[in-house]
C-alpha positions in Angstrom: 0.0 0.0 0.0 1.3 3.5 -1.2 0.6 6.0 1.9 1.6 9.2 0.2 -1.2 11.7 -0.3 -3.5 9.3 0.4 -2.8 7.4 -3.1 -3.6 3.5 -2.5 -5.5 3.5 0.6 -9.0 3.4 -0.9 -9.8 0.9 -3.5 -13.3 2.1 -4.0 -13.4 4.4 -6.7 -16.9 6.1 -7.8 -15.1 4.8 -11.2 -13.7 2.0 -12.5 -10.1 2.3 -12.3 -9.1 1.9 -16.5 -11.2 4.8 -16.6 -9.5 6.8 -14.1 -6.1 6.0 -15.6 -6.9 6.5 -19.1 -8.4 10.3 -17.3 -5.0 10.9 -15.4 -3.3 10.2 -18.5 -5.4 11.8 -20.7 -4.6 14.8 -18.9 -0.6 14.9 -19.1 -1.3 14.7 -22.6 -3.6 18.0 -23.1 -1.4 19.7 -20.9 2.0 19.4 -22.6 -0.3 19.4 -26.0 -0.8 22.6 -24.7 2.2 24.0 -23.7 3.3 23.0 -26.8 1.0 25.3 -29.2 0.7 28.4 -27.1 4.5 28.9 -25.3 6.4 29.4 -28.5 9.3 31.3 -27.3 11.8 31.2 -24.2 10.8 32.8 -21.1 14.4 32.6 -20.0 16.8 34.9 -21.6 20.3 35.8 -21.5 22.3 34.5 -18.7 19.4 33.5 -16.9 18.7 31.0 -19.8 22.1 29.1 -19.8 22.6 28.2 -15.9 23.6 24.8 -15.5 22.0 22.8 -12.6 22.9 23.5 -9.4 25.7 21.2 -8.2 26.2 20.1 -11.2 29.8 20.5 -12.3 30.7 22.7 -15.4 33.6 20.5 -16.6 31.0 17.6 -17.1 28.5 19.7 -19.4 31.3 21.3 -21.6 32.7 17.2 -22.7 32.6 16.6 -26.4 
């Protein structure tokens, strides 16, 4: 049993589960379907829009 946010405690769903996963999933893909057609250019710029990750060692992204 999953105990994080409540995920996997109840196995009576108001509907059936396929349904609810086919839903869940359903939903990623109108969300990055959208993100996709309406944010068409960067929002970072600049230096802001190069930064490496934090801890993340320079040397290792500069490797050809």
């Amino acid at each position: 049993m999953i105990l994080a946010h409540g995920v996997g405690s109840r196995t009576d769903l108001p509907v059936p589960r396929a349904l609810a996963l086919y839903g869940a999933g359903l939903a990623v893909i109108v969300s990055f379907l959208t993100l996709l057609l309406l944010w068409r250019e960067p929002k970072l710029r600049g230096a802001a829009g190069g930064r490496t990750a934090a801890g993340t060692p320079r040397k290792t992204h500069d490797q050809r």
